[in-house]
C-alpha positions, 0 to 999 in steps of 0.5 A: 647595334639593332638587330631584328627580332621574331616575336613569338606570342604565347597562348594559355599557360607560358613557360618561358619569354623566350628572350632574343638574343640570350647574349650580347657582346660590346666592345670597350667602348660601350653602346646600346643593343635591343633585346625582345621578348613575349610577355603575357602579363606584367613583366619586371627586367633588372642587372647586378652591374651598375655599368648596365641601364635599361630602357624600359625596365618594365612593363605590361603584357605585349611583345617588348623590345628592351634596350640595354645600355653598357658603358665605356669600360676604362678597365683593362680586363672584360667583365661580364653580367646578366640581365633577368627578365621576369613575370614575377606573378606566375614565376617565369624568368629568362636571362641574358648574359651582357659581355664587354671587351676590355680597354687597350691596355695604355703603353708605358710612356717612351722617348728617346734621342737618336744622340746625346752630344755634339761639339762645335766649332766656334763659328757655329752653325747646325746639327740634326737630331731624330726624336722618338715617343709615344708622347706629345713632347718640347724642347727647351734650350738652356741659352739663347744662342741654341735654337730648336726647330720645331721646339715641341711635337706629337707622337712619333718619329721627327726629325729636328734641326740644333741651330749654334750661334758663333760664339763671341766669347775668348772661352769655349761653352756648354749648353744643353736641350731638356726635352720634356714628353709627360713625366720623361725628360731626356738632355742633349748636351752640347760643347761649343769652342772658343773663338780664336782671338783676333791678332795682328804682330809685326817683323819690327815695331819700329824703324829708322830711315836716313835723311834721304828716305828709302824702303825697308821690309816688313812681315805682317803676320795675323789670323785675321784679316787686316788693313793698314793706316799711314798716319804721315804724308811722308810715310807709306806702306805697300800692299795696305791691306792683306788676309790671314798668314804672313804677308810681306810689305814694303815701308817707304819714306820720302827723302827729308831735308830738316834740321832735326829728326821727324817721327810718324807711325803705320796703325795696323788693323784686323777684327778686334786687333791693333798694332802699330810701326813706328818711324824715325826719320833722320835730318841730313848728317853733318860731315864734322858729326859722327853718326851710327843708327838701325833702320829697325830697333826691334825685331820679332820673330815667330818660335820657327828659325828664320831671318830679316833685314835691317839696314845700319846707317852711318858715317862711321866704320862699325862691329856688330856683337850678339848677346845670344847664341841662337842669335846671329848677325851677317856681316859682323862688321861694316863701313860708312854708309846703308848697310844691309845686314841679316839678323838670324834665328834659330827655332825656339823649341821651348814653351817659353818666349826670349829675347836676345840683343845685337850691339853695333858698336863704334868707338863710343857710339853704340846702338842695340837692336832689340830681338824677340822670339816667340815660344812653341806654340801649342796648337788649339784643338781641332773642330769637327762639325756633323750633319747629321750627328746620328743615324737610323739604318732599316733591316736591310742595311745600306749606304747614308751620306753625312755632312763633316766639316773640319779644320784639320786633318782627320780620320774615321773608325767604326766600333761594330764590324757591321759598320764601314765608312768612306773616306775613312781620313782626309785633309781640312774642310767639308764633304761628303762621307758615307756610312754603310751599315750590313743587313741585320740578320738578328731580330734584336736591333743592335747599335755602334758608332763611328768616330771622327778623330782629329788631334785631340777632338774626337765626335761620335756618330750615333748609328742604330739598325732595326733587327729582322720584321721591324720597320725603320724610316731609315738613315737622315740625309741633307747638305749641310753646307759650310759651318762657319755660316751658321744657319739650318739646313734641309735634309731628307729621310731614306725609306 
């Protein structure tokens, strides 16, 4: 700073330099300012404090102008010193007192998530997470299959997006984020689902036509989609192809007119699975040669009750007898010809699979039809997928959109009576839910959670509100989309 000086020059005898100004003020971070003075004879200025240095320190008689040079004070306390102006030969001195402001004192380092964990379904996809520090700040994931964008930051408020590729494996998996801002750390922890292996099974695994051909039924049942291969001219099966669940299809085979009996078989496909019918095809029967057989050796059933179908083929009369009492057939007894009969089952109430047979029996011909059926299935927990997993209410409170996808049914609950959510249940799938939050009335921030129920899978919404004459860049907001797709998604912030 340079200020403007009077200078006085003094005549005879002097009794002061009259030094201006007699004190100077600078702030931390340092600088230069000008004093003067009038000096007669030789003059001599000097300072205690090393932080000081001046310019020039002395000299001849004349009005001078002094300039004193103060550091950077590092300190978070001020200091202050003097600086003597002197004509050392007839004892007259004068003084200026230096003052300087101290540095700002330098926050404790902070950082914060606005959540620590999240589960996914096994087909992946992405969350949003806000971080909140005072310090510059990366990410690093402990797998390749989550990503984070951006991976590091500066100062602040952001918003980041979690990115989860599908999982591939038959076993769930967990991974984390170290985020690292100076000597902080803080982790998000992160559990992902296994996926669902693939799987294809069939009503029957094998069946038997008679010499003149015919059709029989057959229930494909699988979690995947599937299609279907005749490996035999002969053989076919309508419709090839089906989706997810129990599809029913028709097995047709083409009349023969061989000597001996011929096979062929049906391969079934769907993602990583495999299963396969296979056929018999009986040579025309001869009048003088009794002749009793199943157009099906084998039935499988799911753990539910339910019945199927197979036909008994023959030129003889015949008796049917169950080994099990869960396991009927009707009717019990037939003649010569394609009989169709029923097979029925009862629900299987335990854990555990069974198998059963049914005998049809004449006189010394007896062929058994082979039936099983499949325990009570536990069923495999339910997912839920948030988008966001947290957020950030201001004072005032309000009203913010999330993003929940689910496979099953689920429900929602508040832990703060401050907080509501809507819907508070639905079915399967994804929407829209809102979170309202009240207006805060307290100066303290306070904070609660909604959780999202579903079976035996509960996720957490983190919620946080900033109390009275605090600001908030407020709740996080953005279409996620449909998780199975994986990806990332935009979202916007509520001021």
């Amino acid at each position: 700073m340079l200020a403007a000086f009077s200078l006085l020059a003094c005549e005879g005898s002097q009794t002061s330099l009259g030094v201006t100004p007699k004190t100077v003020s600078v702030n931390a971070e340092g600088g230069s300012v000008q004093v003067a003075f009038s000096a007669t004879m030789d003059w001599t200025a000097s300072t205690s404090a090393d932080w000081i240095s001046l310019s020039p320190s002395s000299g001849t008689a004349g009005d001078i102008v002094m300039t004193v040079t103060v550091q950077k004070n590092s300190s978070t306390s001020p200091r202050s010193t003097v600086v003597t102006v002197s004509m050392p030969s007839i004892q007259v001195s004068d003084v200026v007192t230096v003052s300087q402001e101290a540095a700002a004192a330098i926050p404790d380092p902070s950082f914060s998530l606005s959540a620590h964990e999240t589960v996914m379904g096994a087909e992946g996809g992405s969350a949003q997470l806000t971080v909140k520090t005072n310090q510059t700040w990366s990410a690093r994931s402990s797998g390749n299959w989550i990503t984070v964008t951006p991976e590091a930051g500066i100062a602040g408020e952001m918003s980041i997006i979690l990115t989860v590729a599908a999982n591939p494996a038959l076993e769930p998996r967990e991974g984390e984020i170290t985020f690292t801002a100076g000597s902080l750390t803080d982790v998000f922890k992160l559990k992902q689902y296994a996926r669902k292996p693939a799987s294809v099974t069939l009503s029957s695994d094998a069946f038997i036509f008679p010499a003149e051909g015919g059709m029989n039924n057959l229930v494909v049942s699988a979690n995947v989609n599937w299609t279907a291969q005749s490996n035999d001219a002969w053989l076919t099966i309508t419709p090839a192809e089906g989706i997810a669940g129990a599809v029913a299809t028709v097995v047709e085979a083409s009349a023969y007119e061989g000597e001996e009996a011929r096979t062929g078989s049906i391969t079934f496909s769907g993602g990583d699975a495999r299963a396969t019918l296979f056929v018999t095809q009986l040579a025309p029967v001869k009048a003088d040669e009794p002749v009793l057989e199943l157009s099906a050796s084998t039935l499988s059933f799911p753990d539910s009750a339910g019945n199927n179908e197979i036909s008994v083929i023959g030129n003889v009369s015949w008796n049917a007898v169950s080994d099990a009492g869960w396991l009927t057939v009707t009717p019990a007894q037939g003649q010569a010809g394609n009989v169709s009969v029923t097979i029925t089952v009862t629900a299987n109430t335990s854990a555990s699979d069974r198998g059963g047979k049914v005998s049809f029996i004449s006189g010394n011909l007896v062929r058994t039809l082979i039936v099983n059926q499949k325990g009570k299935v536990s069923e495999s927990a339910p997912t839920i997928n948030l988008s966001p997993v947290s957020l950030t209410f201001s004072t005032e409170g309000g009203t913010t959109e999330i993003s929940l996808s689910a496979d099953a049914a689920w429900s929602a609950s508040a832990d703060a009576t401050w907080l509501s959510v809507n819907p508070a249940r639905a079915e399967a799938g994804t929407r829209t839910v809102q979170v309202t939050a009240a207006r805060n009335e307290s100066s303290n921030d306070r904070s609660g959670a909604v959780v999202f129920t579903a079976g035996n899978t509960s996720v957490r919404l983190s919620v946080s509100q900033k109390g009275r004459g605090q600001q908030s860049l407020g709740g996080i907001t953005g279409e996620l989309g449909n998780w199975a797709d994986g990806g990332s998604a935009d979202f916007n912030k509520n001021n």
